[in-house]
C-alpha positions as CSV (number, residue, x, y, z in Angstrom):
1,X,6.4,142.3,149.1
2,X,7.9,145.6,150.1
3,X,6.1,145.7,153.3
4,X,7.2,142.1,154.0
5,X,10.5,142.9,153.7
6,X,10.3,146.4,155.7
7,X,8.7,144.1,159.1
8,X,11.8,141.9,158.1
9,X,14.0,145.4,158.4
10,X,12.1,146.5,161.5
11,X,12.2,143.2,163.6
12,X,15.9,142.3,162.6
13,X,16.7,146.0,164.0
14,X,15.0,145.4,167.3
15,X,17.2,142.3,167.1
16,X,20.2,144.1,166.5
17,X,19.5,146.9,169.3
18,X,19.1,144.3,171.8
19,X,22.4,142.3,171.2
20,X,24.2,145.7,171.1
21,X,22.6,147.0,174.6
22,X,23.9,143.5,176.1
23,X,27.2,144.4,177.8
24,X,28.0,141.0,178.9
25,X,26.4,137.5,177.9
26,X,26.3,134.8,180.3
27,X,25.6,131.6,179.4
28,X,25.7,127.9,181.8
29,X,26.0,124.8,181.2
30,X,26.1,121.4,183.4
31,X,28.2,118.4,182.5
32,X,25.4,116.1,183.2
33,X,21.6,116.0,182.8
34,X,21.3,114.0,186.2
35,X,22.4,113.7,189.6
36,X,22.6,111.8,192.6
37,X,20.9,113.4,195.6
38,X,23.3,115.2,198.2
39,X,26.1,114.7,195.1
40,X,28.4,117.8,194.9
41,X,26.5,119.5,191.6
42,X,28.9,122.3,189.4
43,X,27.7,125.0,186.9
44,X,30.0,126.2,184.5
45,X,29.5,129.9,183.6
46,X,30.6,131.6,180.6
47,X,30.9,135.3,181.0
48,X,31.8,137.5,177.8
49,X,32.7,141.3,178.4
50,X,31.3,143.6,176.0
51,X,31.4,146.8,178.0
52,X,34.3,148.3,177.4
53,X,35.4,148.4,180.6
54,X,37.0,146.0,183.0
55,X,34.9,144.6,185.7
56,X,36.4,143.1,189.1
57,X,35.4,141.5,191.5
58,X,36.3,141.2,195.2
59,X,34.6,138.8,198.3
60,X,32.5,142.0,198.7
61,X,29.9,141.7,196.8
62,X,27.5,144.5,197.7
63,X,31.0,147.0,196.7
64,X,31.8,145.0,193.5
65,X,29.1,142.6,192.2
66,X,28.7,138.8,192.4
67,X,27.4,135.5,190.1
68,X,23.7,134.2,191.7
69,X,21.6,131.6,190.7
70,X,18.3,131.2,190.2
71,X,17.2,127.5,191.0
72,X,13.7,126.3,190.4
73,X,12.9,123.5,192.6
74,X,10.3,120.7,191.9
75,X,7.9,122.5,194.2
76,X,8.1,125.7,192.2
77,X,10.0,127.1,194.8
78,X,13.4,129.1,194.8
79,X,16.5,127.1,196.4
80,X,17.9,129.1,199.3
81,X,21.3,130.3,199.5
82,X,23.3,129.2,202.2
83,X,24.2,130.8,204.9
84,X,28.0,132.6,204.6
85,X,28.1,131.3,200.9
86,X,30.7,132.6,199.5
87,X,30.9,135.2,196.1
88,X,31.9,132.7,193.3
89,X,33.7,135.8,191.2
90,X,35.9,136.9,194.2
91,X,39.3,137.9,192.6
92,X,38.3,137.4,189.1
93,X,38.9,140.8,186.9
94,X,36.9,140.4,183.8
95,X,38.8,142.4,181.2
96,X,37.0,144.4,178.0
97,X,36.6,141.7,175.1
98,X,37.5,138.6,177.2
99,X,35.8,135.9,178.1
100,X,35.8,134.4,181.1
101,X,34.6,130.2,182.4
102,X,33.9,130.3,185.7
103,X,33.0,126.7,187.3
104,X,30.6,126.9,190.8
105,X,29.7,124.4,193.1
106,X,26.4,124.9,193.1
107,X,25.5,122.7,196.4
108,X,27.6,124.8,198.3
109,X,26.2,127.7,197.6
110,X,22.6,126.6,197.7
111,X,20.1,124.3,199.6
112,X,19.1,121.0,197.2
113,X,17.9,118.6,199.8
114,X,15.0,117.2,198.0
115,X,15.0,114.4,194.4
116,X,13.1,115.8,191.0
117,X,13.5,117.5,188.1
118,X,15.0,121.6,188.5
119,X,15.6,124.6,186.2
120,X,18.7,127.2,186.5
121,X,19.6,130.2,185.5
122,X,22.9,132.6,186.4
123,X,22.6,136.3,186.9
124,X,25.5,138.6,186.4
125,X,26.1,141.6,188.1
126,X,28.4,144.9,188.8
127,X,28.5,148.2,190.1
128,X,29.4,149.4,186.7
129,X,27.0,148.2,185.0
130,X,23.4,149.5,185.0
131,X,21.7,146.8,185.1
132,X,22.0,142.9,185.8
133,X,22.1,140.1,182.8
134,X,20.9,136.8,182.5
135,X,21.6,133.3,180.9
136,X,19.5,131.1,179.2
137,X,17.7,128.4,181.1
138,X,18.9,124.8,181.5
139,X,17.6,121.8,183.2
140,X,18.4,118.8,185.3
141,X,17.4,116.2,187.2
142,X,18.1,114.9,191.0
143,X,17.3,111.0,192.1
144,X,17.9,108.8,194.9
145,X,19.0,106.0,193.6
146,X,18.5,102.9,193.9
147,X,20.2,100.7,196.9
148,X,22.2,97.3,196.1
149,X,24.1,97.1,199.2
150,X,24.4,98.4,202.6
151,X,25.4,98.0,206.2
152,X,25.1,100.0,209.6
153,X,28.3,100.7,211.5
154,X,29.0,102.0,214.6
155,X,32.0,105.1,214.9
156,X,35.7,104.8,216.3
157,X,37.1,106.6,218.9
158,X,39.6,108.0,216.7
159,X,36.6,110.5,214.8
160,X,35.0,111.1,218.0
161,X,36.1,114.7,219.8
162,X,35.7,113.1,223.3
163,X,36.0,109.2,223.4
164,X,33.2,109.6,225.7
165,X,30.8,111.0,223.1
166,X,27.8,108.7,221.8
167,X,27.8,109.6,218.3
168,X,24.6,107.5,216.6
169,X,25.7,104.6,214.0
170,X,26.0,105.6,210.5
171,X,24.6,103.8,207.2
172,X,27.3,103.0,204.7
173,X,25.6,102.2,201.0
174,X,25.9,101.5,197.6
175,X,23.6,102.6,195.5
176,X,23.3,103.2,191.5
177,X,21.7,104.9,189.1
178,X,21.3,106.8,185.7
179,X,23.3,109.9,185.2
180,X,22.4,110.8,181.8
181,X,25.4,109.2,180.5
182,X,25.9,105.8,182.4
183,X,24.6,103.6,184.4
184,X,27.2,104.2,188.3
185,X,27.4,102.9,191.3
186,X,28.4,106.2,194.1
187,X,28.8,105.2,198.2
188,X,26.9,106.9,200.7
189,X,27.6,107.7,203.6
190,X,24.7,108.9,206.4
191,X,23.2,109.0,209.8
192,X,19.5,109.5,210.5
193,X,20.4,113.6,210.5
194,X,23.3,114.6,208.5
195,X,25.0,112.9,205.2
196,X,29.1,112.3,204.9
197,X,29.6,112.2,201.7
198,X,28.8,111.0,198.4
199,X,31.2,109.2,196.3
200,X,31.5,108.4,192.6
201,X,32.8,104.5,192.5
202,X,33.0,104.1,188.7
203,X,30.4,102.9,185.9
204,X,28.5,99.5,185.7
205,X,29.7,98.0,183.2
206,X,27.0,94.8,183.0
207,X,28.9,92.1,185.2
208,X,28.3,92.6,188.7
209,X,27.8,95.5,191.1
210,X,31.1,96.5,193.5
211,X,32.2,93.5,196.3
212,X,31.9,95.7,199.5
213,X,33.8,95.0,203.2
214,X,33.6,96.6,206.6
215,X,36.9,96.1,208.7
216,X,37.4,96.9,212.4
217,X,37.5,100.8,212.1
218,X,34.5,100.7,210.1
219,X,36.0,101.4,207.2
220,X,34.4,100.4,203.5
221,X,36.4,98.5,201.4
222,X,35.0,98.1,197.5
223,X,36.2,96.6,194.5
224,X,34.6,97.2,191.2
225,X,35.4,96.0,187.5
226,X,36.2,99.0,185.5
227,X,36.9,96.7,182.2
228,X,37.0,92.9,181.5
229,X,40.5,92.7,182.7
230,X,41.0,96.2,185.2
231,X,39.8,96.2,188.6
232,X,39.3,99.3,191.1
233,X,40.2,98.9,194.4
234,X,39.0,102.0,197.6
235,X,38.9,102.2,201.0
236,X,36.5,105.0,202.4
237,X,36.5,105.9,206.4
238,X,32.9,106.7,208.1
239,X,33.6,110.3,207.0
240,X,33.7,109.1,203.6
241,X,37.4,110.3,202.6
242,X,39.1,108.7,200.5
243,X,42.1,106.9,202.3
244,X,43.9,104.2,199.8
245,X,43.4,103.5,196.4
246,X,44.7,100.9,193.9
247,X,44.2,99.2,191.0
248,X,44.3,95.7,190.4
249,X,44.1,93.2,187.5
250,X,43.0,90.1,186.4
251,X,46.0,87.7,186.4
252,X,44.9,84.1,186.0
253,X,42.2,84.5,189.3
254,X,40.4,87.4,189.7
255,X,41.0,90.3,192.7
256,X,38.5,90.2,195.5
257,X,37.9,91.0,199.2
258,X,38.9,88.5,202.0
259,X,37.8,89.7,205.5
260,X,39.8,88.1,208.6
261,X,37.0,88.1,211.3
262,X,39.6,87.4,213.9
263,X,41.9,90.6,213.4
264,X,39.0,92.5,211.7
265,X,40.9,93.6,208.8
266,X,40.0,93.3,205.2
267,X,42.6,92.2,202.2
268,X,42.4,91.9,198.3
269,X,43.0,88.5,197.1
270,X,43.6,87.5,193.5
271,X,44.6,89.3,190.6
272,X,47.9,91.6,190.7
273,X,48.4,95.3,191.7
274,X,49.1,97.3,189.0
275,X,51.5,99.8,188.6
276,X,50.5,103.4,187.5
277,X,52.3,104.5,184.4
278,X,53.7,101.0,184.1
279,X,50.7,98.9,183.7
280,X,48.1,101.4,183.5
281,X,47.2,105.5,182.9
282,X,44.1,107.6,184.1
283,X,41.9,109.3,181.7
284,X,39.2,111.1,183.4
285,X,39.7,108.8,186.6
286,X,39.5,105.7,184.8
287,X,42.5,103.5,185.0
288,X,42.9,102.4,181.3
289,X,45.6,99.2,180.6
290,X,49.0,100.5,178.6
291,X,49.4,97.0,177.9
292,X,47.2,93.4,178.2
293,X,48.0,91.4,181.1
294,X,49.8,88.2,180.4
């Protein structure tokens, strides 16, 4: 019994010694367990300072210290950093007792070109500290999705440097899939070498997947249900930026996309635009009825 409780002693001071030698926990944590390939991915890192001292930070990394990841990819391979990736802690002075959330784009910083399953961990570390600490490990997954519509469209002059360049046509699609949470549908912008963007259109919600248009500047025009009565309404350029939004809803016919082929522009029929703060609010980017439509 007593020498039970003397390993018991023993181990729970080898615990104790290595908590106290810890001079700053780091700990991350992603707000989803899967992504879409090429979809901006962020990390958010807590940082605790036990030293006793405060640490800063500048875009000098080598003088200060920095935040690095280490991402395992499918192939057991390490993701490359980028090249003039930026020091995710510039300007941030970790004081003695605080605790600081620090959120990094992790594509940014990092090469992820490739679908499958990845593990991550953050590294911490200063000048004035003697050596470098280390979170926990945490998973997640990348995917492709899976297409339900697209079309190929040619570019306008208007994005082209030199209205004489030949810039190669680029595939606009919709594609969904599972991100751990819901079922979404995200546009996709791409030619055969580079990819525009990746947007988040909103959640399937078991009815039908987004109506989708291409007017005469090539841009995409989607409408998605959101809700039985609430309907999302973008417009995406070849770049994939965002350049109108609304929302629209159901008001005795429902809203959906009417294409003039002779003018080549694209209108929403049906329904009735709704007003934000009036008829609707936004939580989290969803627009959310203040009141049922009549």
């Amino acid at each position: 019994m007593k020498r039970n409780i003397l390993i018991l002693l023993i181990a729970l001071a080898g615990m104790l010694s290595i908590t106290a030698s810890a001079q700053v926990a780091v700990g991350i944590s992603l707000n989803r367990s899967n992504y879409l390939l090429f979809e901006t991915i962020y990390a958010k890192v807590v940082l605790r300072n036990y030293s006793g001292q405060a640490l800063a930070f500048s875009d000098d990394a080598a003088a200060t210290g920095t935040l690095k990841f280490v991402i395992e990819m499918p192939d057991k391979t390490r993701a490359e950093l980028r090249k003039g990736a930026f020091n995710p802690m510039t300007g941030i002075i970790l004081k003695p007792g605080a605790t600081e959330e620090v959120l990094v784009p992790l594509t940014r910083l990092y090469v992820i070109t490739k679908p499958g399953n990845f593990r991550i961990t953050a590294i911490l570390n200063h000048k004035q500290l003697k050596e470098e600490y280390t979170s926990q490990a945490t998973t997640f997954t990348i995917c492709n999705g899976l297409s339900v519509w697209e079309r190929t469209v040619g570019v306008p002059d208007l994005f082209k440097k030199n209205k004489d360049d030949v810039l190669p046509p680029r595939k606009v699609k919709v594609v969904t899939f599972n991100d751990g949470k819901d079922k979404v549908y995200c546009l996709i912008i791409e030619d055969e070498k580079y990819v525009y963007g990746v947007a988040r259109i909103g959640a399937d919600i078991g009815n039908f997947p987004p109506t989708c248009e291409i007017d005469g500047l090539s841009k995409v025009h989607l409408i998605i249900q959101v809700s039985p009565n609430v309907y999302s309404y973008f417009v995406y350029d070849v770049n994939c930026d965002l350049s109108d939004k609304e929302v629209y809803v159901k008001a005795g016919t429902i809203p959906t996309l009417v294409q003039d082929p002779k003018e080549g522009t694209v209108v929403v029929v049906g329904g009735r635009k709704a007003v934000k703060d009036i008829d609707y609010v936004e939580e989290k980017g969803i627009p959310k009825l203040t009141r049922e439509p009549e």
